[in-house]
N, C-alpha and C positions, 0 to 999 in steps of 0.2 A: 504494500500500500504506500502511496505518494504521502509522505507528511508535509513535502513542503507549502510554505507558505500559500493560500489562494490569490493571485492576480485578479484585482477588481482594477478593469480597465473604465476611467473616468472620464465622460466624455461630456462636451456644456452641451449636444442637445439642440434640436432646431427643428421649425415649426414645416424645415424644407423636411421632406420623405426622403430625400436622397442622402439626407446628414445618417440618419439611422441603416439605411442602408450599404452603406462605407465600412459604419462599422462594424455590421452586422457581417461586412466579406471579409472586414480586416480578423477578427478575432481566431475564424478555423484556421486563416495561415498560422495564428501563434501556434494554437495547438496541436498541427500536423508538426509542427519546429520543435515542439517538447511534448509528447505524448504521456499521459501522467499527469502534466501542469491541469491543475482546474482554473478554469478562467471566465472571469462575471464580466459582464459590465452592468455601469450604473450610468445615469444622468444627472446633472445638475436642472434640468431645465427641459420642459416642452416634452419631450420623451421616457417612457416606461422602459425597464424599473427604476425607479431614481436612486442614487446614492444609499438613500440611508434604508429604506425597503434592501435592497441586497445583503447590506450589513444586519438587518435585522435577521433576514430570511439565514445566512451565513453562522450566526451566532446560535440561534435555536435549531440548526444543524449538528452543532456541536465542532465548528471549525474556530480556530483558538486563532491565528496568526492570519494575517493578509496585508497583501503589498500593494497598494493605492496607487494608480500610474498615470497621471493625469494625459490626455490624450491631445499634448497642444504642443505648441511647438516652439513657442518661448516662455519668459518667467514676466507675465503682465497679470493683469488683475485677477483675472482665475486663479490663475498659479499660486499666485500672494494672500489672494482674500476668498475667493468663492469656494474654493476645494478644501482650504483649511478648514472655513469656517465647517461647511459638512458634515468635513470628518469629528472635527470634535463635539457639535451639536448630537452625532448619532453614537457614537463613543463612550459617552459621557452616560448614557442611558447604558452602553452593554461592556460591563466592568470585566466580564468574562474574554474579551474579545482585546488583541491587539492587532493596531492597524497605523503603520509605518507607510509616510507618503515617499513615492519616488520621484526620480529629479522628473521634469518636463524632456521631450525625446531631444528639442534644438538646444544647440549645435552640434552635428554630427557630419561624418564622414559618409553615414550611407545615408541619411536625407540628401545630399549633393547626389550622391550616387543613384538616388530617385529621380531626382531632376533629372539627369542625366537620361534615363530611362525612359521618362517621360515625353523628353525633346526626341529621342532618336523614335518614340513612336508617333510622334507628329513629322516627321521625315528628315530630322536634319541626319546629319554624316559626318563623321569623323575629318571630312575633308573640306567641310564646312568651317570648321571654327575658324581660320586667322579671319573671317570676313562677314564672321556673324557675329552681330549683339545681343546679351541676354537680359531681359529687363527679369528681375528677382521681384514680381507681385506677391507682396505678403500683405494679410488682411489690415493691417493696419493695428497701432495701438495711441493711448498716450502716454504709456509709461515709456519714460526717456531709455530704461537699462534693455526692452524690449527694441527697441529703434535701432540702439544703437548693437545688439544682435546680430538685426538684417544685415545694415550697414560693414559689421566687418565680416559674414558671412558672405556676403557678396564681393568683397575684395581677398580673402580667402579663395573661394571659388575663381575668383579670374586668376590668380597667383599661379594655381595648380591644373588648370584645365587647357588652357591655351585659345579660349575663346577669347574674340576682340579688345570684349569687354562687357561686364557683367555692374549692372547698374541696379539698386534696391527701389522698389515703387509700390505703395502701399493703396488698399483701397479705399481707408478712412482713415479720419484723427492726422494723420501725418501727410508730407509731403516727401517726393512728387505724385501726383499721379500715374498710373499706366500712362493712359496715354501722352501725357510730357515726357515719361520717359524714353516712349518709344520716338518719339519727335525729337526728341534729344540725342539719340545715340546716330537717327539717320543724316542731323544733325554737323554731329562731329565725323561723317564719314563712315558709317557702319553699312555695308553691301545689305547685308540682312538682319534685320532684328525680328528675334522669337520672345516671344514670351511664358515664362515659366511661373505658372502661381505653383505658391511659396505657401499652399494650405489644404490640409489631408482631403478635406469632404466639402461636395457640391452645396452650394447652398447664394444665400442675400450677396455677401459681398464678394464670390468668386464668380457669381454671375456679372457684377460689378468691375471684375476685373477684366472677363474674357470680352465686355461690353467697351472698355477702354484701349484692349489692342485691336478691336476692332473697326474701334473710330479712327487711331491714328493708321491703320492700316499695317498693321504687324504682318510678317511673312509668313511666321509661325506661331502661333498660339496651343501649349502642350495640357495635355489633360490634369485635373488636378494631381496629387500624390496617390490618393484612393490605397486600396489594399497593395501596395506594391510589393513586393519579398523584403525589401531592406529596410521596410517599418515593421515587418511583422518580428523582421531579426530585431530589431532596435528596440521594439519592446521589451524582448527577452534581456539584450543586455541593461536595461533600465531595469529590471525588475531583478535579474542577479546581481548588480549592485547594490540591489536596497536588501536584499534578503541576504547577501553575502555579509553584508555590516551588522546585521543582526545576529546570526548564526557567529560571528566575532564575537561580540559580547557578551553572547551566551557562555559561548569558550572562555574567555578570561575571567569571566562570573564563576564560571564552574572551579576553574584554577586557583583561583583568591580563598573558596571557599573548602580547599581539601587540603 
């Protein structure tokens, strides 16, 4: 029998059907990846089962430990305020239950490697880059630590990729826009600019996005992130980080105490 930890994947939830159904194809990828792993999800919002229903349902199971993965791609208000809050709102009532939040999935190595994924199935080619620009559409926030994320993600990503140049464009709260981005790099001399939204599941402001390289006339515009293979890995290792640091303390608890 699997004792580890449960993965309750934490998603905010959207009144779009296609948000629920994202994540509904992302979760069997985890669990074809770790066969054994149980794995929930919950919502903050708009969507069943919400957060603290899972953790009820979880606890009068008789499951003792779970690893809370918030399902976003940087550290802005969810991250900080809406998932904490949650978890200790539902917590607080089930003393039986320990439930360890993990980091948010950005910034990684295989989110680019998703992008990546995403533009070669919207047509670009390896022989594309020196002459194409990527505008990085991510939803937007107002937390400045969030912004400034994109921002060195997307100089990161031109660093290592050998595309023209990779520019951050958000669809709210911040600037620039898609579409000035994409005006901007055609702009500075960019043969071809595609556009890569920078956010897991269909929904208001990726509609907003794909809306924006289509005014400026983008070449490419690539499919959200969706269930791709190197988020469903990326959970995994978000979630053996969190459980790995537990299963540490345990050990050194146990050591202290013999």
């Amino acid at each position: 029998m699997d004792t580890s930890p449960t993965l309750l994947v934490v998603a905010h939830g959207s009144r779009d059907p296609r948000h629920a159904a994202t994540v509904s194809a992302l979760c069997p990828r985890v669990r074809a990846l770790r066969p054994g792993l149980r794995v929930e999800v919950g919502y903050l919002d708009f969507n069943a089962p919400s957060v603290p229903r899972v953790l009820e349902r979880l606890a009068a199971e008789g499951t003792r430990e779970v690893v809370a993965l918030p399902l976003l791609l940087t550290r802005a208000f969810h991250a900080k305020s809406d998932i904490p809050a949650a978890l200790r709102e539902a917590t607080a009532r089930l003393p039986r239950l320990t439930v360890r939040r993990a980091e948010v999935l950005g910034p990684s190595p295989l989110l680019t490697a998703a992008l990546e994924r995403r533009l070669a199935e919207a047509g670009l080619r390896p022989g594309d880059r020196r002459s194409t620009g990527i505008v990085l559409a991510a939803a937007g926030s107002s937390d400045p630590e969030a912004i400034a994320v994109i921002a060195e993600t997307a100089r990161e990503w031109r660093r290592t990729s050998g595309w023209c140049a990779v520019r951050p464009a958000f669809a709210s709260a911040s600037l620039p826009r898609t579409a000035d981005a994409v005006r901007a790099l055609r702009a500075e001399g960019a043969a071809r600019v595609a556009v890569a939204p920078y956010v897991i599941a269909p929904g208001f402001l990726p509609d907003r996005i794909a809306r924006g390289a289509r005014e400026a006339r983008a070449d490419v515009l690539a499919p959200v992130l969706g269930p791709a293979p190197e988020l469903a890995r990326l959970l995994l290792r978000r979630y053996d980080a969190s459980a790995t640091t537990r299963a540490d303390r345990r050990e050194r608890a146990a050591l202290l105490a013999s």
